[in-house]
C-alpha positions as CSV (number, residue, x, y, z in Angstrom):
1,X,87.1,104.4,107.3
2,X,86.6,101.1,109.0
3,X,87.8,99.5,111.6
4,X,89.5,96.0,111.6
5,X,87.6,92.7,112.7
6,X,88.2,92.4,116.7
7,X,90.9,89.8,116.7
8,X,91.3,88.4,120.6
9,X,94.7,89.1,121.8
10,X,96.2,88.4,125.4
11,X,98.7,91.8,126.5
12,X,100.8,89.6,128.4
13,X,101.3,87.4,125.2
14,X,102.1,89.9,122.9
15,X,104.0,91.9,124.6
16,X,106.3,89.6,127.5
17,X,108.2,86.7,127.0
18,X,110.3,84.5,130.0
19,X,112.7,86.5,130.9
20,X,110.8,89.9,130.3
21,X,107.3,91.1,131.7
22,X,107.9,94.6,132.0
23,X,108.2,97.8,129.2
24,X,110.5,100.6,129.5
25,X,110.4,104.8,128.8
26,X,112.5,107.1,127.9
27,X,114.1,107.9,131.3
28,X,114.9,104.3,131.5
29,X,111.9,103.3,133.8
30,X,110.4,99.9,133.6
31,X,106.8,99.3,133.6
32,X,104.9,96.3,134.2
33,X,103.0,95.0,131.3
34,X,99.9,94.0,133.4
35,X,99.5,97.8,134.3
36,X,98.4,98.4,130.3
37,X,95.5,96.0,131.2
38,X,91.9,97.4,131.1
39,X,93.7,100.4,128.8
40,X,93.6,101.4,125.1
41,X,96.7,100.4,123.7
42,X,98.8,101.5,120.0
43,X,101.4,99.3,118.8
44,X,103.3,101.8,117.2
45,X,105.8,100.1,114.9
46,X,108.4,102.7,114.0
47,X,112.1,103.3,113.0
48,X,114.5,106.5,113.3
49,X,115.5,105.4,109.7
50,X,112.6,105.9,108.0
51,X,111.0,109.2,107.3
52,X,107.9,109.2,107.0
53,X,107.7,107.6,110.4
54,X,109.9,110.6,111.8
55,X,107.1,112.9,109.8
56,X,104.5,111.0,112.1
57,X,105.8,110.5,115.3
58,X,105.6,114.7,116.7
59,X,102.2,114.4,115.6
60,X,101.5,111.4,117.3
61,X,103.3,112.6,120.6
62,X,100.5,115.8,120.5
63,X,97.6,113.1,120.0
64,X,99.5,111.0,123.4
65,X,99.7,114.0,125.4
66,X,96.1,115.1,124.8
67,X,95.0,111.4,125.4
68,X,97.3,110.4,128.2
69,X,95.4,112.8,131.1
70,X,92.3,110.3,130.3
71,X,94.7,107.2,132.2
72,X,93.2,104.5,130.0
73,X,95.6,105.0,127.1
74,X,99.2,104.1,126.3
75,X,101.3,103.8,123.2
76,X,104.1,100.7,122.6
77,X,107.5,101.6,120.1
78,X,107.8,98.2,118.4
79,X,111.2,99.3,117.2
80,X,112.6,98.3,113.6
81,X,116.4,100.4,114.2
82,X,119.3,98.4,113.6
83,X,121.3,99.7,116.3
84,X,121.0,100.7,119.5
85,X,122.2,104.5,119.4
86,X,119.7,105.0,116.6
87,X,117.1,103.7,118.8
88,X,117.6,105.0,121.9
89,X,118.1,108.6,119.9
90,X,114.4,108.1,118.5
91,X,112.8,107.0,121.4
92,X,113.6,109.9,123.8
93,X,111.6,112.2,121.1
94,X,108.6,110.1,122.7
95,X,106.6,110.0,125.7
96,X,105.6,106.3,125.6
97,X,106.8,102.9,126.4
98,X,108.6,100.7,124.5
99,X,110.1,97.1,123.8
100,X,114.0,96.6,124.4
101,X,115.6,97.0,121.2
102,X,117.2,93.6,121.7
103,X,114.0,91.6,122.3
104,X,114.3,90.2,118.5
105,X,111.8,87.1,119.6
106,X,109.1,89.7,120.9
107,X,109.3,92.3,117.7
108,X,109.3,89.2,115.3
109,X,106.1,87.9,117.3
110,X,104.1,91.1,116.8
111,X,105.3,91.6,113.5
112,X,103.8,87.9,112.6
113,X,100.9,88.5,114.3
114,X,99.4,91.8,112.4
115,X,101.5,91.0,109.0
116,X,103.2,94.2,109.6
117,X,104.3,95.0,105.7
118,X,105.6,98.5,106.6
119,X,106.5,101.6,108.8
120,X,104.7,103.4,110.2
121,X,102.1,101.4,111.4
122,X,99.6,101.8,114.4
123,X,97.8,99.3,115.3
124,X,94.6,100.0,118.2
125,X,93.8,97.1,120.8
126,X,90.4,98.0,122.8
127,X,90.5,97.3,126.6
128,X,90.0,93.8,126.1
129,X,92.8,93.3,123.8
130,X,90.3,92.9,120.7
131,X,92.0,95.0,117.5
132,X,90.6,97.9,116.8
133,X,92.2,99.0,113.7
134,X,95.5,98.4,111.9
135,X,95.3,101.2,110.4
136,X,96.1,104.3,112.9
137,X,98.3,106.4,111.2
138,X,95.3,107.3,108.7
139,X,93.2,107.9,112.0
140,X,95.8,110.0,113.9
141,X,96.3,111.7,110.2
142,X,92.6,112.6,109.6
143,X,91.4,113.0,112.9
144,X,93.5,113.3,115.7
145,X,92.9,113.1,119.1
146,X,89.3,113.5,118.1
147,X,88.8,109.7,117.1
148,X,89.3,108.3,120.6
149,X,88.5,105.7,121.2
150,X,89.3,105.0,117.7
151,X,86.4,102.0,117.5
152,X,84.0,102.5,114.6
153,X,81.4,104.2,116.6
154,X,83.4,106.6,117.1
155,X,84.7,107.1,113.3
156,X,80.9,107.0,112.2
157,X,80.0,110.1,114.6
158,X,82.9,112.0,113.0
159,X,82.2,110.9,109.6
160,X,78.3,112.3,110.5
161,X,79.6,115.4,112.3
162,X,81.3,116.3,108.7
163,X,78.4,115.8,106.8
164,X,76.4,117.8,109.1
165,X,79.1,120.5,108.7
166,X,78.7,120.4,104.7
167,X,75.0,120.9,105.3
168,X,75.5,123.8,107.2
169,X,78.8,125.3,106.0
170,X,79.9,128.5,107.4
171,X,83.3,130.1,107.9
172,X,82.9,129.5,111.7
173,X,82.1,125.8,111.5
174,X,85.8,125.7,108.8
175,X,87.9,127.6,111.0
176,X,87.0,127.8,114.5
177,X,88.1,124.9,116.8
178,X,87.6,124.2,120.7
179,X,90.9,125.7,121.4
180,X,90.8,128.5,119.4
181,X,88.3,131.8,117.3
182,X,91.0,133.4,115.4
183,X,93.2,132.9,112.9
184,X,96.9,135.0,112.9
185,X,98.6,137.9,111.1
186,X,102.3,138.6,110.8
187,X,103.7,140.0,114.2
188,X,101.3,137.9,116.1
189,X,98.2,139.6,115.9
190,X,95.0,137.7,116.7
191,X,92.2,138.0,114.1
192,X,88.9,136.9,115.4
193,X,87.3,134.5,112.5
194,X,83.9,136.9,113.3
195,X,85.6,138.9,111.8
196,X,86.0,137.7,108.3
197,X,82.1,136.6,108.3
198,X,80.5,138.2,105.3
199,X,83.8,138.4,103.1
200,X,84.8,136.4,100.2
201,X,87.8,134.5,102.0
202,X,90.1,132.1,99.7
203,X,91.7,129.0,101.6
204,X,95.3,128.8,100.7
205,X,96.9,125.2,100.9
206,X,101.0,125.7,100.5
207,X,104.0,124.9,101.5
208,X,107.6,126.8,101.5
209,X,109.2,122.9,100.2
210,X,106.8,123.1,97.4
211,X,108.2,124.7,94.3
212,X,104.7,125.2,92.6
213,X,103.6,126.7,95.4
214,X,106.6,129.2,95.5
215,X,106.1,130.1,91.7
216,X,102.4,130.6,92.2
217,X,102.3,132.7,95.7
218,X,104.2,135.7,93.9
219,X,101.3,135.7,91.6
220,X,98.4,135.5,94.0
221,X,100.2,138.1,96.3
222,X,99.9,140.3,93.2
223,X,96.1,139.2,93.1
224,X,95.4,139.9,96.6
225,X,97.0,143.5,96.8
226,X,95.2,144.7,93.2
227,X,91.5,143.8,95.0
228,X,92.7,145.4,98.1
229,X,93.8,148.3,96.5
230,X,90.3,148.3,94.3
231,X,88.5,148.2,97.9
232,X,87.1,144.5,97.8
233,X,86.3,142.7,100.8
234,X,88.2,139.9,100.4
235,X,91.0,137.9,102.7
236,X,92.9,134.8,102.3
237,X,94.4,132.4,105.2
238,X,97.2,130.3,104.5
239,X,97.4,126.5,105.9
240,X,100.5,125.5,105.9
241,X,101.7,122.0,105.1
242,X,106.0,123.3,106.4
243,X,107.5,120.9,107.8
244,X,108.7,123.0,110.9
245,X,107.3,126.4,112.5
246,X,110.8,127.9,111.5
247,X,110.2,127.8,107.5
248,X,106.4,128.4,108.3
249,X,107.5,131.9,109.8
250,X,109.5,132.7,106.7
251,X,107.5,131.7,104.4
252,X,104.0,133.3,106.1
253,X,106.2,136.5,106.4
254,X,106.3,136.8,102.6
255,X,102.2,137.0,102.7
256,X,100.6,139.7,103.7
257,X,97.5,138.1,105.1
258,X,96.2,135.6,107.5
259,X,97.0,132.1,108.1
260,X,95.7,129.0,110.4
261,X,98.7,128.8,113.4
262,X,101.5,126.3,112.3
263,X,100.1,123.0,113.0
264,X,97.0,123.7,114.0
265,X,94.6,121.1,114.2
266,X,91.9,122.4,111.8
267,X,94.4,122.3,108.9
268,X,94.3,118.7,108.8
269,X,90.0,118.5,109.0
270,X,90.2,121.4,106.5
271,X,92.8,119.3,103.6
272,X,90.2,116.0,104.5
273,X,87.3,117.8,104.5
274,X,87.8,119.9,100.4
275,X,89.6,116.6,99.6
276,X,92.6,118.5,98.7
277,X,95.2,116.1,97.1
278,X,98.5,118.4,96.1
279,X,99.4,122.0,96.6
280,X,99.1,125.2,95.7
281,X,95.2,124.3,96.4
282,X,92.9,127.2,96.4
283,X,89.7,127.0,98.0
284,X,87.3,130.0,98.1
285,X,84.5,130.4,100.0
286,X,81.6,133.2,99.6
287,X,80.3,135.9,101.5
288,X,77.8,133.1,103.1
289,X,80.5,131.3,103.8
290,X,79.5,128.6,101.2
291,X,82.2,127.2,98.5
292,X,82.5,128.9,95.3
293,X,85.5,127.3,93.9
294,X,87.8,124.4,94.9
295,X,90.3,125.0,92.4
296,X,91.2,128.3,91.9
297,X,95.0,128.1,91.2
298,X,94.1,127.9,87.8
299,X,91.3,130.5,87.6
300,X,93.7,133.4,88.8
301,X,96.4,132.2,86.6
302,X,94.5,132.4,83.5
303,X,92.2,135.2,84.5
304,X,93.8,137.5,87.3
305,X,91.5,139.9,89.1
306,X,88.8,139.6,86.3
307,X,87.6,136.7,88.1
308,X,86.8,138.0,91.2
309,X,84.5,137.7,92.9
310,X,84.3,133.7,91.6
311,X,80.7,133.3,91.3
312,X,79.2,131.0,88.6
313,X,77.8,134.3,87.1
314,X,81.7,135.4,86.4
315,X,82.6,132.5,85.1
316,X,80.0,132.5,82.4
317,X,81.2,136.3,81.9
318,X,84.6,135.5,81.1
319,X,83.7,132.8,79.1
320,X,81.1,134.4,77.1
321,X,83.8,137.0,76.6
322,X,86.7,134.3,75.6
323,X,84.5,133.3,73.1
324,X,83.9,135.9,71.4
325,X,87.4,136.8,71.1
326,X,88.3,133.2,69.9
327,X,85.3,133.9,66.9
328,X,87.0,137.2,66.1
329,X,90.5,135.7,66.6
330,X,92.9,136.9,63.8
331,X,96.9,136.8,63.6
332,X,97.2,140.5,64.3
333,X,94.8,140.1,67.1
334,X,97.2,137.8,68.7
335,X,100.7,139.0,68.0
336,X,99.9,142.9,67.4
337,X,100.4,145.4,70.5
338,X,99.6,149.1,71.1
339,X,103.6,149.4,70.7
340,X,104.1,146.9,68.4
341,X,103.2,145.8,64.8
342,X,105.9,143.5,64.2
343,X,108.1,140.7,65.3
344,X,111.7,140.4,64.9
345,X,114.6,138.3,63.4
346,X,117.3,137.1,64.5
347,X,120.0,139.4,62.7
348,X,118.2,142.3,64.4
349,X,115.8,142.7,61.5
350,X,111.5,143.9,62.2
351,X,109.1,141.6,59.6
352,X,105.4,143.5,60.1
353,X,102.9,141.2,61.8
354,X,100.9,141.8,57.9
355,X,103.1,139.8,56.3
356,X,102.2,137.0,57.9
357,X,98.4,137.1,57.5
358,X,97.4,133.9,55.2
359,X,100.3,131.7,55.9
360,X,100.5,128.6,58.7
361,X,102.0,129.8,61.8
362,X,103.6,128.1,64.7
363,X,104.1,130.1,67.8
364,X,106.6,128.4,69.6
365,X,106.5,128.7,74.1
366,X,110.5,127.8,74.6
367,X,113.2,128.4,76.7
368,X,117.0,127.7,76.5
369,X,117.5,126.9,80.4
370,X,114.6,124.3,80.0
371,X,116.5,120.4,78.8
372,X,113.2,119.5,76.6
373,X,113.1,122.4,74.7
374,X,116.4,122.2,74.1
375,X,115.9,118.6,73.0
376,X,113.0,119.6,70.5
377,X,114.6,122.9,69.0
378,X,116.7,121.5,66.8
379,X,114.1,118.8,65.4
380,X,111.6,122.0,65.0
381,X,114.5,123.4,63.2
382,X,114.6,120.2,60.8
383,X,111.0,120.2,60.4
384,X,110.8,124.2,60.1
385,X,114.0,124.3,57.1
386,X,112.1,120.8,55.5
387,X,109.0,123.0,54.7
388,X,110.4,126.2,53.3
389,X,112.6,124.4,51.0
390,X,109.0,122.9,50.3
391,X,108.0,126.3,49.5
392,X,104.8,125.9,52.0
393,X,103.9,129.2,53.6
394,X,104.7,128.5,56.6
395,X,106.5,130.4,59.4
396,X,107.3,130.5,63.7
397,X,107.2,132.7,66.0
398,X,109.5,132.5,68.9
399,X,107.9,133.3,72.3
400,X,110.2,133.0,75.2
401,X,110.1,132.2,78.5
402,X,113.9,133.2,78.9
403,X,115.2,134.8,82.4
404,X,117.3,137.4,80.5
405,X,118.4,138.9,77.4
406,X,121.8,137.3,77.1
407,X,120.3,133.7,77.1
408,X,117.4,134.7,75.0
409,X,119.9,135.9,72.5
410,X,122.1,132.9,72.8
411,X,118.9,130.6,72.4
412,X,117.3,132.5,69.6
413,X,120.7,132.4,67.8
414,X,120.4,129.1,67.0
415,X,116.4,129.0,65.7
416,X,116.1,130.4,61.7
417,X,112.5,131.7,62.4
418,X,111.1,134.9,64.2
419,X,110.5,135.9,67.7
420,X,108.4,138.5,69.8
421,X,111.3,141.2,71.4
422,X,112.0,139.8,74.4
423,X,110.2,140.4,77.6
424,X,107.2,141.3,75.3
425,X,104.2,141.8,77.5
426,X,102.4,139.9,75.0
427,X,103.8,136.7,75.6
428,X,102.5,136.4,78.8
429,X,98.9,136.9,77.8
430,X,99.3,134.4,74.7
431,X,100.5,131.9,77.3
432,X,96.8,132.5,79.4
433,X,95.2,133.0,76.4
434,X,96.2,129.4,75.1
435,X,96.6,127.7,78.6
436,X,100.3,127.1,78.2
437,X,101.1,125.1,81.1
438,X,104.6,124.0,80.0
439,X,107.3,124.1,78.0
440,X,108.1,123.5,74.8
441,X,104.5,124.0,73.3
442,X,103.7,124.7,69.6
443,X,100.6,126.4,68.9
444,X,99.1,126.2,65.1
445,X,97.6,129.4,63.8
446,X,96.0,128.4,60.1
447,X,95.8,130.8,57.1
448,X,92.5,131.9,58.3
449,X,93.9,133.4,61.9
450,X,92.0,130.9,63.4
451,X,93.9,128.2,65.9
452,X,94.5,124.9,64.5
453,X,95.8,123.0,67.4
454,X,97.7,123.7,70.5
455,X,99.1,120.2,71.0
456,X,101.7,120.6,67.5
457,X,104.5,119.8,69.8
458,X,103.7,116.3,69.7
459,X,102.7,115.7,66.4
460,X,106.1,117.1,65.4
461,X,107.7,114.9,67.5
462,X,105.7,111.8,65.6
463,X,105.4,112.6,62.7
464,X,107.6,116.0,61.9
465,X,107.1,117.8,58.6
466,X,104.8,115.0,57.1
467,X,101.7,116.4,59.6
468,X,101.9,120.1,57.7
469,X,99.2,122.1,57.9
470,X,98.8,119.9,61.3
471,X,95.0,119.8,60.7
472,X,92.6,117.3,62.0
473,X,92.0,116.3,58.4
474,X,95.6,115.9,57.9
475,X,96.3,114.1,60.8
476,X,93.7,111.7,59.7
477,X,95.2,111.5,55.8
478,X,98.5,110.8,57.8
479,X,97.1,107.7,59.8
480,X,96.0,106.3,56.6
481,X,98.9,106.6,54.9
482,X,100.9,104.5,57.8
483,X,98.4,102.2,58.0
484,X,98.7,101.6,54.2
485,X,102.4,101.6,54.7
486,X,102.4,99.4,57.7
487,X,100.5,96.7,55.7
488,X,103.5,96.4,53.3
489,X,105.6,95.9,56.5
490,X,107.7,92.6,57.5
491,X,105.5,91.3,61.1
492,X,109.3,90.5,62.0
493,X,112.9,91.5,61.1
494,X,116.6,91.1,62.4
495,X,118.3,94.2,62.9
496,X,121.8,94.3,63.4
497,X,121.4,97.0,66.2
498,X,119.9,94.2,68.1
499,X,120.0,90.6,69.5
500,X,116.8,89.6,69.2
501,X,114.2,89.5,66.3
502,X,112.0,93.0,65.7
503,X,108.2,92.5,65.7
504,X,105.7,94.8,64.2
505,X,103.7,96.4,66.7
506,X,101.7,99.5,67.0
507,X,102.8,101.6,70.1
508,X,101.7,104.8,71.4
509,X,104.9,106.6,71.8
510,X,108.3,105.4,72.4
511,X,111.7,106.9,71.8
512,X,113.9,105.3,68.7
513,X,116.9,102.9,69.8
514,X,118.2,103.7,66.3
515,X,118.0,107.4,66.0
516,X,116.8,108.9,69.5
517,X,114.3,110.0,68.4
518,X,110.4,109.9,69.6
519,X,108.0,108.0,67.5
520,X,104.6,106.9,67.3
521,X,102.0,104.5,65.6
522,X,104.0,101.7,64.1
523,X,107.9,100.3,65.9
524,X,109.9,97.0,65.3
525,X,109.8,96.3,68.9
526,X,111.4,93.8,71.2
527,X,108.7,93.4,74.4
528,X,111.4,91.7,76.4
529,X,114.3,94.7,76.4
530,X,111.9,97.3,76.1
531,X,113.8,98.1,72.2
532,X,112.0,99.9,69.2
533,X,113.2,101.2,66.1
534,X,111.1,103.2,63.9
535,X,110.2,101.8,61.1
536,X,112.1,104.0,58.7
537,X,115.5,103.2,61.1
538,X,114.5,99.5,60.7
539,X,113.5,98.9,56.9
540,X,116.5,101.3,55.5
541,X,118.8,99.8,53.4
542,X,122.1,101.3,54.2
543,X,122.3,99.5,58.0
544,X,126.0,100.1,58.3
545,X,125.0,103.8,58.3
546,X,122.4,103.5,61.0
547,X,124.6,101.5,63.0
548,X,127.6,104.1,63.3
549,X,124.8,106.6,64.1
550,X,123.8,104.8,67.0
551,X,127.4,104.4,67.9
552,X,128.0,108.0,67.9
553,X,125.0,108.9,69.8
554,X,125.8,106.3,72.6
555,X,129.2,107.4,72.8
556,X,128.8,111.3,72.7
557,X,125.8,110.6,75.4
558,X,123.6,112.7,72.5
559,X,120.3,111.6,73.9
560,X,117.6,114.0,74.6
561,X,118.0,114.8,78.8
562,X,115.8,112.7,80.9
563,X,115.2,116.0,83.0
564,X,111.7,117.2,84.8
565,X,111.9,120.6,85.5
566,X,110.6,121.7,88.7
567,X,107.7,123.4,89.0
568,X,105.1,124.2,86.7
569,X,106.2,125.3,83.3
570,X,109.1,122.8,82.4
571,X,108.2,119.1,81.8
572,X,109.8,115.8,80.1
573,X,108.8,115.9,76.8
């Protein structure tokens, strides 16, 4: 990080005007602006409005309190409030100075002066009144009180001091800080981090706010207990990213292991120094205290205790072993259980697992309280009915994701293809086993058992039952025939459903003005309103059709739901 070119400032310019040479704090003491002189000073452009800056401004009080002791640092509110409750309000949360609210001429001055383009801001004038930096609230974020004086000496030790601590990595020089060797338990017990030296210790980066984080910690709490209940020596401490120590407390008290003290200091170093970018982040460390894995999320959701104890040597274990499975892979292999040969309809009805063997099967990952499953069931159901009347042998299987029997029934009532019984243990290891990460997904299983893709989902949304057996080789024989098609295209048409002429254009994907519907490859596109109609919607010669189509979908609001599910098994489709 580095800092701004020194720009000469005068305080007494910046900061006074005629009628004003003084500051004010909270307690409604005024302060001479000539008293800042020969001090470090923040212009800390702020606003109770805004909350990112309310986010930043406790942690920036901390960093003040630390710093003021030292006398040679102060902190200016440049206010950007709109009224003066709102201000005043803000400004007794902090222990600095600040311009009057109604010094317009003053705030508009500074704001000129550093091209202030948005809040928060801090900018850092040295003792001379030479910038700094403008950019402060990184600094405070990354480092803290540490970086004082904030010049780029100073950011260059720190940026050495981590890289001597990657050198020399160990769980003391991660967790232990000059205020503190321990990290907590529930019921405030004090763990000394000497401790933990010599176990396999996992970082855990979460937060109560975060709904990913709340669906995975049931599952690593699961983890954790199975290993401890096996005897391993291993321990995880949470850092927190709550937004206040109440929810912290709550949701710490769900864990039963360690965790970094709410706010602590370290947890900021710690989410800089493993470059961790979103949560749930898992981070584990070896017996040496050395890291093993940076993202581990995914390694115990797909592998559970077998992946313990992380080394590269498991790794290549469990792969070795998932490849070998995957080269023996068969129908029955996937869908048969010690209790169960078959799969069911949906009039109650059991169709043996052998039946299937030698026909193209889809096994489709749905649920009914999921919006884009709901959107692409019915157009699986068009593409599903489309084949058998074919004759192809061809056939689903419905794995659900449902919350409970009523709504699975109530879903699977609607779908003409068969299901696994619902709450089928195997479901859940088809949905490691193919790295289903959200819903809907349509996995291909060819003739020979063997998987043919596990991204059918969208090819039956672009091409629907044209892409059957949803090979590579058919995919390709597909793209050729649209190409070939698209050559006998108009390059532009007029389309009554639209204002503007149609071009020919090849788009990725895009949904259908005509039919809702998603399409790729080839569109009669208008760039300027963002319209496209498939090129089946825009060639067909019965228009006055099409149009009261579009009229009924528009007026019955029929459109597939523009919904993201949160968490992480639901997504737009």
């Amino acid at each position: 990080m580095m800092a701004e070119p020194k720009i000469q400032h005068s305080l007494r310019s910046l900061l006074c005007t005629e009628e004003r040479d003084f500051l004010i704090r909270n307690n409604g003491e005024q302060v001479k602006v000539e008293k800042l002189e020969g001090k470090i000073v923040g212009l800390y452009f702020s606003a109770h409005w805004c909350p990112p800056c309310r986010a930043f401004t406790p942690v920036l009080s901390e960093v003040y309190t630390k710093l003021a002791e030292k006398g040679d640092f102060e902190i200016v509110f440049v206010s950007d409030d709109e009224d003066e409750k709102s201000f005043e309000e803000y400004h007794k949360t902090m222990p600095w100075l600040t311009l009057p609210l109604s010094d317009t001429e003053a705030k508009e001055k500074l704001d000129q002066e550093f091209d202030i383009k948005g809040i928060p801001t801090l900018i850092f004038l040295d003792e001379k009144c030479k910038t700094i930096s403008t950019d402060g609230v990184s600094i405070i974020g990354d480092y803290g009180a540490e970086a004082y004086p904030f010049s780029k000496e100073r950011l260059a030790e720190l940026k050495a001091e981590e890289e001597a601590i990657r050198l020399s990595q160990s769980l003391n020089s991660l967790l232990v800080s000059p205020d503190r060797d321990y990290v907590i338990g529930n019921g405030d017990k004090k763990v000394p981090i000497s401790e933990l030296v010599g176990k396999t210790v996992c970082l855990y980066f979460s937060a109560h706010w975060c709904p990913p984080c709340r669906g995975f910690t049931p599952k690593l709490i699961q983890f954790y207990n199975d290993l401890k209940s096996r005897g391993e020596d291993l321990d995880i401490v949470f850092i927190s990213s709550d937004r206040d120590a109440e929810t912290f407390e709550e949701y710490f008290g769900s864990m039963p292991w360690l965790a970094l003290p709410f706010r602590d200091r370290q947890a900021k170093n710690l989410g800089r120094y493993f470059e961790v970018e979103g949560i749930p982040t898992l981070i584990v460390l070896g017996p040496d205290g050395k890291t093993l894995q940076t993202e581990a999320v995914g390694l115990v959701m797909e592998h559970g205790v077998e992946v313990y104890p992380f080394t590269k040597e498991k790794l290549e274990e469990l792969k070795a072993k998932e490849e070998a499975i995957r080269a023996a892979q068969t129908l029955e292999s996937l869908l048969v259980s010690v209790e169960r040969n078959f799969v069911i309809t949906n009039s109650g009805g059991k169709v043996p697992v052998s039946e299937l063997t030698g026909k193209t099967v889809g096994l489709y990952f749905s649920a009914h309280w999921c919006p884009p499953c709901r959107a692409f069931t019915p157009k699986l159901v068009q593409v599903y009915n489309k084949l058998k009347q074919n004759g192809e042998a061809f056939e689903i299987v419905f794995l659900s994701s449902d919350r409970d029997q009523e709504a699975f029934d109530e879903y699977y009532a609607s779908m003409p293809w068969l299901a696994l019984p619902f709450g089928d243990k195997v479901k859940k290891d088809l949905s490691r086993y193919f790295h289903i990460k959200s819903i809907p997904s349509l996995v291909i299983v060819g003739p020979d058992g063997k998987t043919v893709t596990t991204y059918a989902t969208n090819i039956v949304s672009a091409h629907g039952a044209k892409a059957y057996p949803f090979t590579d080789a058919r995919l390709v024989e597909l793209q050729k025939e649209i190409e070939a098609a698209a050559e006998k295209y108009p390059k532009e048409i007029n389309h009554d459903l639209h204002e503007h002429p149609l071009n020919l254009m090849q788009r990725k994907d895009y949904n259908c003005d005509g039919c809702q519907e998603e399409g790729s490859g080839w569109s009669f596109y208008c760039k300027g309103c963002d319209f496209d109609l498939h090129p089946d919607c825009a060639l067909k010669d019965n228009r006055s059709d099409g149009n009261e189509k579009q009229q009924t979908h528009l007026e019955n609001g029929d459109k597939p739901a523009e919904v993201i599910c949160e968490g992480d098994v639901c997504r737009r489709v």
